[in-house]
Steps between C-alpha positions, in 0.01 A plus 500: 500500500294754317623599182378845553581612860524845681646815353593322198596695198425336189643583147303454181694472205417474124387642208195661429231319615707574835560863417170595397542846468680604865598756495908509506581815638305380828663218670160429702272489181395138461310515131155427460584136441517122718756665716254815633242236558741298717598803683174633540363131638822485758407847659177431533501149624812420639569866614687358829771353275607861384597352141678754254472465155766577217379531119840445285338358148578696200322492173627249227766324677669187407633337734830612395446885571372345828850386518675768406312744765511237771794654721316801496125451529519196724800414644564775654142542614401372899216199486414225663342372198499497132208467218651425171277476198685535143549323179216615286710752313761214445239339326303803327850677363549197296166576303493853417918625535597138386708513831522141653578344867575177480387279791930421572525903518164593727613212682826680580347813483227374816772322691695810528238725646437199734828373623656946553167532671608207784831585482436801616202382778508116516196569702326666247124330441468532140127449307502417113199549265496335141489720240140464279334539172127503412524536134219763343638360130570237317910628458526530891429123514811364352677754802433130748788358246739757676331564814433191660831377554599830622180434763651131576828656555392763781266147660859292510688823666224546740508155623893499484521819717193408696323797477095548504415504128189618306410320164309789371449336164331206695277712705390752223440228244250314773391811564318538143150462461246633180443795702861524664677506192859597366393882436335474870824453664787658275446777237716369241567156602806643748411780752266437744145719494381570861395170524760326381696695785266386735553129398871503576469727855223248624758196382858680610284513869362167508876385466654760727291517800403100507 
């Protein structure tokens, strides 16, 4: 069976590399991020499987606000399917606010918005993207020290749960070249620039549509 199929909704959740400036007042507004691009592909291309989109990703999350506004911004929202990408700001906080996540707490921060989501729709066909880093300094380097087991934690769940999963980290990292570098994909090592966006719609498709 397809993972996408007809008159799916999907729900992107997140922080802001999935928010990317929508616009909050407007439940339709999409961002100018991955999700857009995704949107804009499905109507054009697979226009017969009359796919709606949902943006949900706020700026700066952890993944404990993403806890804490689950009931609202999710569970209680229709889908067929949900896009989860989170756990950069788990890592980041601990650098500049000295606010840490420990891999036992994302852990049981992640299985929570997992296990309410298929409680409430054991049908529910979940995606899950790795968060990612592409340092632009030296002091974002020692960031992997936090970050990657926070990255091996959301692998394990998405093999546990058996959902599609997206190692973003893999694919941007094999994505660099002298010409493709960090500051060609991210703008400071975190948020996408357009291309960076472009990277993770083309990859969230591949997976999705087979």
């Amino acid at each position: 069976m397809a993972f996408i199929q007809e008159n799916d909704i999907i729900l992107f959740q997140g922080d802001s590399i999935t928010d990317c400036s929508r616009n909050k007042l407007k439940r339709s507004d999409l961002g100018q991020g991955y999700v857009n691009l995704i949107y804009h592909y499905l109507q054009t291309h697979h226009q017969d499987l009359h796919i709606t989109c949902i943006n949900k990703g706020i700026y700066g999350n952890r993944t404990i606000d993403l806890k804490l506004r689950w009931r609202l911004d999710t569970l209680r929202i229709e889908k067929n399917i949900l896009s989860l990408l989170a756990g950069i700001n788990d890592t980041w906080r601990r650098y500049d606010f000295n606010l840490t996540t420990s891999p036992e707490k994302f852990e049981e921060h992640y299985r929570y918005l997992l296990d309410t989501s298929l409680d409430k729709n054991p049908d529910l066909r979940i995606i899950l993207l790795s968060p990612f880093l592409l340092p632009h300094t030296e002091s974002q380097l020692t960031w992997f020290e936090d970050l990657n087991p926070k990255i091996q934690i959301v692998e394990k769940l998405a093999k546990e749960y058996n959902t599609l999963y997206l190692p973003l980290q893999e694919i941007f990292t094999s994505s660099l070249t002298p010409e493709h570098d960090a500051y060609y994909f991210t703008v400071d090592g975190v948020h996408p620039t357009p291309e960076g966006h472009m990277l993770i719609a083309k990859e969230w498709l591949k997976r999705s549509l087979g």
